[in-house]
MARDO-857308 format. One line per 2 residues: number of its first residue (from 0); for each residue x, y, z of N, C-alpha, C. Coordinates in steps of 0.001 Angstrom, whole numbers, plus 500000, padded with zeros to 6 digits. Atoms other than C-alpha are relative to their C-alpha. Layout:
N
NUM = X:Y:Z:X:Y:Z:X:Y:Z | ...
This chain:
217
0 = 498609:500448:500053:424089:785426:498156:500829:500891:499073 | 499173:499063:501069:425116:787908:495230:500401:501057:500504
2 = 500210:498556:499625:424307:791006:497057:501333:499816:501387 | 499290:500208:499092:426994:789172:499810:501355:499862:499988
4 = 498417:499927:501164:429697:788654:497256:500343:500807:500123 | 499012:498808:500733:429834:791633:495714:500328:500933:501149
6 = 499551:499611:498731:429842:793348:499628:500803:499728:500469 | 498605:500919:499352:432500:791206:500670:501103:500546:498808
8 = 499220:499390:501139:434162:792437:497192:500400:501158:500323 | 499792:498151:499421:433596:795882:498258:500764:500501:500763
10 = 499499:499916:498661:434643:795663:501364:501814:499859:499818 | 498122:499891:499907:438278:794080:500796:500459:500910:498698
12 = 499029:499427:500987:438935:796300:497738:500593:501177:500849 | 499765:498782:499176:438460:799377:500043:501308:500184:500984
14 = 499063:500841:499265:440445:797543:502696:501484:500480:499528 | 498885:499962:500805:443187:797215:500312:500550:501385:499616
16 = 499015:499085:500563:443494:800333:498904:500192:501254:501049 | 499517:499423:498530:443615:801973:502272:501089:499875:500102
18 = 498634:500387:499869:446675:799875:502663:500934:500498:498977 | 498538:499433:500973:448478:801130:499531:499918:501435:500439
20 = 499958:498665:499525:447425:804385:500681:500961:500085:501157 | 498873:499757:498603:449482:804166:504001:501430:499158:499488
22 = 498402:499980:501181:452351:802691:501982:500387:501127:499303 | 499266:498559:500990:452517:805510:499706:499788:501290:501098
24 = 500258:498322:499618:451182:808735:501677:501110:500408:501008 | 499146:499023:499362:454379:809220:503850:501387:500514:498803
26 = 499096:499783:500513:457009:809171:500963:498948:501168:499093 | 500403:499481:500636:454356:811143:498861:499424:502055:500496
28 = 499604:498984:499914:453997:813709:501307:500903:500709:500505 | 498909:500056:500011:457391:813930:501990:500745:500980:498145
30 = 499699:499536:501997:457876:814575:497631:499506:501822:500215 | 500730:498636:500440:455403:817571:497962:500005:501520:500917
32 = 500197:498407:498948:455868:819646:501133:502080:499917:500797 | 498614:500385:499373:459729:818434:502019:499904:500368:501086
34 = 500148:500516:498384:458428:817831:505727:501020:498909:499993 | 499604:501079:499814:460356:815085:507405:499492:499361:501506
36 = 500329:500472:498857:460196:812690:510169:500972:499926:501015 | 499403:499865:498583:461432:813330:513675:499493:498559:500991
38 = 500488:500608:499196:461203:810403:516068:500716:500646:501728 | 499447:499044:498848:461395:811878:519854:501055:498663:500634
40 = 499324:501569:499218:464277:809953:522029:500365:500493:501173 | 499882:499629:498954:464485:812197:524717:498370:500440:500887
42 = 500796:499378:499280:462401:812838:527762:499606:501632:500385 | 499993:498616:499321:462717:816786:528221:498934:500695:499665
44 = 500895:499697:500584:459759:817141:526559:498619:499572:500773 | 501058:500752:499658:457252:815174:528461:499334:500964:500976
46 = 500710:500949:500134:454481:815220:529059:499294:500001:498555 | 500339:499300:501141:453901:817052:525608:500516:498708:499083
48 = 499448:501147:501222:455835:814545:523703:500585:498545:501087 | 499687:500320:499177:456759:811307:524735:501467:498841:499250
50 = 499191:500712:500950:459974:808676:523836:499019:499305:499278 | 500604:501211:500930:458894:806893:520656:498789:501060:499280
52 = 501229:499615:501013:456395:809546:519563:500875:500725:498445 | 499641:499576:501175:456473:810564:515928:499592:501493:499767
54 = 500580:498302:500305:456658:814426:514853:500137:500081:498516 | 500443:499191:501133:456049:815728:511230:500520:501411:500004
56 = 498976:498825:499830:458317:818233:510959:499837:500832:499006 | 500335:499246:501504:457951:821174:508223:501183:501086:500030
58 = 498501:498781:500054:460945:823768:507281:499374:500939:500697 | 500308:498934:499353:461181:826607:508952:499746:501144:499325
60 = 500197:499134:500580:459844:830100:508102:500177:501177:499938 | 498945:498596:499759:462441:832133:509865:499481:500863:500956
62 = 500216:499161:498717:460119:833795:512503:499653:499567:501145 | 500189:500652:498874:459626:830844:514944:500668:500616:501464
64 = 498933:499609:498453:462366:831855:517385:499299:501613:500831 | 500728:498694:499919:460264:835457:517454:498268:499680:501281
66 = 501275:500439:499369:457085:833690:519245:499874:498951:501127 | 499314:500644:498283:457868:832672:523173:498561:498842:499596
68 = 500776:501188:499925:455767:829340:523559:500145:498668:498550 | 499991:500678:500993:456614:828007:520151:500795:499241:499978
70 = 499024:500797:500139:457957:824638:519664:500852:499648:498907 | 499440:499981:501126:460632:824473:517461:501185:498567:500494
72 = 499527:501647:500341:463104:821467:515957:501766:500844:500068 | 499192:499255:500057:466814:823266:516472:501248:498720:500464
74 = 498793:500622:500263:470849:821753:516128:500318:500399:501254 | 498986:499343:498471:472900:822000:519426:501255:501162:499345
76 = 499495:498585:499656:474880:825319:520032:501603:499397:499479 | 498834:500480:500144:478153:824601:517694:500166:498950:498751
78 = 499832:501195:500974:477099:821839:515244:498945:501014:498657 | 500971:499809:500970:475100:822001:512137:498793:499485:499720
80 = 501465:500669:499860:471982:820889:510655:500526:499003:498875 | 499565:501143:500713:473758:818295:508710:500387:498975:501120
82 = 499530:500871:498756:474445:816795:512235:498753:499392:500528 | 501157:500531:499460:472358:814285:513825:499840:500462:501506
84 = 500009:499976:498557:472225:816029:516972:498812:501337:499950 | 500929:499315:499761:469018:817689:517030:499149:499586:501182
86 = 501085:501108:499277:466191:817729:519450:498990:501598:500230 | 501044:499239:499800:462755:819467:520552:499832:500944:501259
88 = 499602:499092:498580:462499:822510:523023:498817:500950:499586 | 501000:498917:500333:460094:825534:523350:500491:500973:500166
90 = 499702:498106:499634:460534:829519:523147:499812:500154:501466 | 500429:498874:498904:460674:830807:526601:500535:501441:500037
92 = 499146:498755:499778:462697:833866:525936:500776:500495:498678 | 499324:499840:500919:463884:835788:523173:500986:501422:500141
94 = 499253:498764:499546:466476:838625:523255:500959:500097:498352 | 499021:499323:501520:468700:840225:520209:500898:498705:499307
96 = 498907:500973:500739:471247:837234:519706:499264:498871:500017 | 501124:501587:500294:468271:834506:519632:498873:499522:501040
98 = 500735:500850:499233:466593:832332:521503:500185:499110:501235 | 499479:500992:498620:466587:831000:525172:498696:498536:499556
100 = 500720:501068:499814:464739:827344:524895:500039:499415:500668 | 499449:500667:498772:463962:824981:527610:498754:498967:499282
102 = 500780:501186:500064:462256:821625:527550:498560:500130:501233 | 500926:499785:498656:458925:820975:529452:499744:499879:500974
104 = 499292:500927:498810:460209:818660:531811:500822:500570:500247 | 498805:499247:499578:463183:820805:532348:499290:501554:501199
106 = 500334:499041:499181:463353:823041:535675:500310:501686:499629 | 499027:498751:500885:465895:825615:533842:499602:499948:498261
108 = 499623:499851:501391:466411:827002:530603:500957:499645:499254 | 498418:500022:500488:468905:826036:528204:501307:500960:500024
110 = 499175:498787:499611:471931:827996:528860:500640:500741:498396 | 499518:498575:501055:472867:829548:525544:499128:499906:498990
112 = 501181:499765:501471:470440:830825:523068:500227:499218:498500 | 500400:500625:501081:469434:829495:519584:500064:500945:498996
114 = 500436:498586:501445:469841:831669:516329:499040:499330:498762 | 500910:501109:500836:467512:830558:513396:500913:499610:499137
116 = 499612:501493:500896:469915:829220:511560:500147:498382:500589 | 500149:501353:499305:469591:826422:514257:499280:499875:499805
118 = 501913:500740:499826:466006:825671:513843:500118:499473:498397 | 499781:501146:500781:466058:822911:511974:498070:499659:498996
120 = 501708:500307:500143:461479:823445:511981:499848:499939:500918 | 500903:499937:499158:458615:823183:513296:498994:498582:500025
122 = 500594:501139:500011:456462:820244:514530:498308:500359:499325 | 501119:499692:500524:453652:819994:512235:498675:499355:499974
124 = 501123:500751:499811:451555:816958:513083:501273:499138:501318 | 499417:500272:499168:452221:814866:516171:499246:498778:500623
126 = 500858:501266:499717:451534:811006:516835:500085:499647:501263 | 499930:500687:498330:450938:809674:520483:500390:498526:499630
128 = 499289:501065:500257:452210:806544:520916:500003:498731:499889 | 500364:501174:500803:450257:803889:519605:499953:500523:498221
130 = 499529:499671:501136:450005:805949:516240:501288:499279:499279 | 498717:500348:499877:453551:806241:516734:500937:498164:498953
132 = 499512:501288:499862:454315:802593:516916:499557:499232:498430 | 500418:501279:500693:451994:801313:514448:500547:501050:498715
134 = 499316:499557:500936:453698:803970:511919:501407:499794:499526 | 498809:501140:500268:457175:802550:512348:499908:499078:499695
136 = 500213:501269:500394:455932:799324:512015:500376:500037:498556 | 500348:500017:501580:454806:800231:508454:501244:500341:499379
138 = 498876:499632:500649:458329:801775:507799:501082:499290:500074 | 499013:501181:500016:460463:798695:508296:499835:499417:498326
140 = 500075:500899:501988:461084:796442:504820:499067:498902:500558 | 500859:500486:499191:459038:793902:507263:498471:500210:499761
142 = 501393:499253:500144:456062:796202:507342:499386:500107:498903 | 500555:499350:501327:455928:797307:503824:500012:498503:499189
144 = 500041:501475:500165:456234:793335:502739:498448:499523:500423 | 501174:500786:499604:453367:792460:504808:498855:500688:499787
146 = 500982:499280:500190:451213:795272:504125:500051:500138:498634 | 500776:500279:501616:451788:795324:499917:499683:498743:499942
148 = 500837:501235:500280:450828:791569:500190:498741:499623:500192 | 502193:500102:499634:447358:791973:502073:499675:500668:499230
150 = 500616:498991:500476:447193:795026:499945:499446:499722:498272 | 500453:500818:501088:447437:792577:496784:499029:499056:499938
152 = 501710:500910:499478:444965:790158:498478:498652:500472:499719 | 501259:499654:500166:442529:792078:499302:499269:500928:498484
154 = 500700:499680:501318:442218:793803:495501:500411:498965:499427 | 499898:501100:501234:443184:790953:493776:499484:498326:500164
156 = 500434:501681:499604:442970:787457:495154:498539:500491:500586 | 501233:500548:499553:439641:787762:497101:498726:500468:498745
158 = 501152:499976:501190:437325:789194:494074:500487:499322:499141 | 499758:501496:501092:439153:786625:491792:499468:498853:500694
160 = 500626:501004:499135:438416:784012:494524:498460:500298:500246 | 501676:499567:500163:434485:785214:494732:499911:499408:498927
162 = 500719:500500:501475:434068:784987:490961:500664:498493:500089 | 499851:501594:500518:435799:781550:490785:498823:498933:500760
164 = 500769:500540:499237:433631:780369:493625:498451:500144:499508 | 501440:500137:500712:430448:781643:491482:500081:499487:499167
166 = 500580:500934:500744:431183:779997:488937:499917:498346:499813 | 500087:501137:499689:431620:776609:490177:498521:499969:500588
168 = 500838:500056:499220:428500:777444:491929:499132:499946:498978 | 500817:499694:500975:426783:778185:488571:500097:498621:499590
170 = 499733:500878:501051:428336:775205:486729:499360:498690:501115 | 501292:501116:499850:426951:772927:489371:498787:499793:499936
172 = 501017:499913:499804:423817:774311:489156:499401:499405:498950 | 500095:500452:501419:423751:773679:485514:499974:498824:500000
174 = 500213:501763:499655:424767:769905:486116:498773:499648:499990 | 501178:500653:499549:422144:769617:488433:498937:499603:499450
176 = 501276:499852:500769:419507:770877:486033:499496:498996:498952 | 500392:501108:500934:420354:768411:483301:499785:498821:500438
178 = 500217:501270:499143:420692:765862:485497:498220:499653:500086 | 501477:500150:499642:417131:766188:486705:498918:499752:498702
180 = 500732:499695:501048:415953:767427:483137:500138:497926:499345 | 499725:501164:500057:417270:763761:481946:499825:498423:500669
182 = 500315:500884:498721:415819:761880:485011:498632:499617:499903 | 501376:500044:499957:412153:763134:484185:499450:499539:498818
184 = 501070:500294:501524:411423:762074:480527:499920:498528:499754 | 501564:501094:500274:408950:759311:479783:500414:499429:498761
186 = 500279:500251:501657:409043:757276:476839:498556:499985:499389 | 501408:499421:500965:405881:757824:474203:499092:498795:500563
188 = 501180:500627:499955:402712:755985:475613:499945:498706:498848 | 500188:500983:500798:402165:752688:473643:498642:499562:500086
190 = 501573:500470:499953:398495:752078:472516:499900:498553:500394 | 500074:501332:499420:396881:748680:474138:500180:498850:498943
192 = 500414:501092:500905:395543:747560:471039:500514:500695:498666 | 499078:498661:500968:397225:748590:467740:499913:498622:498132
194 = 500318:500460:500941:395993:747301:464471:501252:499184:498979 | 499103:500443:500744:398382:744985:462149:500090:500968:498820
196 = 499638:499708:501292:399779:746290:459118:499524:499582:498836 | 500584:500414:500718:398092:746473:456288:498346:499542:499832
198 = 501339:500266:499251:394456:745839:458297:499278:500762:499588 | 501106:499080:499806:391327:747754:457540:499223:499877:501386
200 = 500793:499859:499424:389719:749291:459752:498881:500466:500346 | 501398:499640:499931:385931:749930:460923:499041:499361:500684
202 = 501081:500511:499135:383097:748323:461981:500320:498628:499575 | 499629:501412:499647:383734:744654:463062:499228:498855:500256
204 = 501371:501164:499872:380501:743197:463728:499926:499072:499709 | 500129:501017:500897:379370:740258:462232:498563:500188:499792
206 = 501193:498883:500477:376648:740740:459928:498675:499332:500303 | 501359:500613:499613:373020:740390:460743:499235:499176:499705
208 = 500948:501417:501298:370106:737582:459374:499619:500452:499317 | 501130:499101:501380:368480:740732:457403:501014:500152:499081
210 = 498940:498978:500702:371864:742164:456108:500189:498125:499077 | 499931:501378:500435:372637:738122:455447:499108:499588:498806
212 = 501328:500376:500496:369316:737576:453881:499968:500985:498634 | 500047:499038:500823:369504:740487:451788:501292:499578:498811
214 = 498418:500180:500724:372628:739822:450409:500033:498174:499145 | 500538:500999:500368:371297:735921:449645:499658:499982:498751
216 = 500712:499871:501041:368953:737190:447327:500294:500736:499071
């Protein structure tokens, strides 16, 4: 039963700190590599990407647009990269003033090239779309609510709840023991026959006709 505790202990601490781990590890590596997150919302991409998948995006390094097949993260033709009007496309073509890009699903190319100051990055990790899903989840105030509360459970409440449960388990045991110990004792034997106070004792006889006789004379 101990060896089942402290396994069950084991088990949800691990549990737990899994969960703070996926709480913290997108803002943390976010801090260290200033990647961000792309969610896709267009189809032109498919079957490569699909709506709802999540991309991992990393700055750019200025020679993407240089390498036909490469998917890059780029602003529409006119706006900036302070604009929310980005989206995902691949190199098919490069020529002196930039980049032709076309989607994968797309029959054509985009009609006017890309310079790198449009490329906004590059996709650097890329979730399908249960990932996806269950990674938004976690990024709602919803998500992060319900996941630091199991994440306090399982290190805190269930090995506090174990030990409280052993030691009620101990302290009845203890009960029990006196209980029983207090159940089994005897009082002291009482002899049958037990001489008065003050009595000598010895030989009881009564005395013989010689011892009698002797004692006569």
């Amino acid at each position: 039963m101990r060896y089942l505790r402290q396994t069950i202990a084991a088990v949800a601490r691990a549990v737990g700190a899994a969960l703070v781990v996926v709480l913290a590890a997108p803002l943390l590596w976010t801090l260290a590599t200033g990647d961000h997150v792309l969610v896709v919302t267009g189809r032109s991409m498919t079957p490569t990407y699909q709506v709802g998948d999540v991309l991992l995006v990393r700055s750019p390094a200025g020679d993407e647009l240089s390498r036909v097949g490469q998917i890059v993260v780029a602003t529409l033709p006119g706006s900036t990269t302070d604009d929310a009007r980005t989206y995902v496309h691949r190199v098919v073509e490069t020529t002196p003033e930039g980049a032709f890009l076309q989607g994968d699903a797309n029959a054509v190319a985009d009609p006017r090239p890309v310079t790198a100051e449009q490329v906004v990055g590059v996709p650097r990790l890329h979730l399908g779309p249960a990932a996806s899903r269950a990674y938004l989840a976690t990024q709602t105030l919803a998500g992060r609510l319900v996941l630091g509360a199991t994440a306090a459970l399982l290190l805190l409440g269930v090995p506090a709840l174990l030990r409280t449960g052993r030691r009620t388990r101990d302290l009845g045991r203890a009960r029990a023991g006196g209980a029983r110990t207090r159940g089994g004792l005897r009082a002291p034997a009482t002899p049958a026959t037990q001489a008065a106070p003050g009595a000598e004792t010895g030989h009881t006889d009564p005395p013989t006709a010689a011892h009698a006789g002797r004692t006569r004379s």
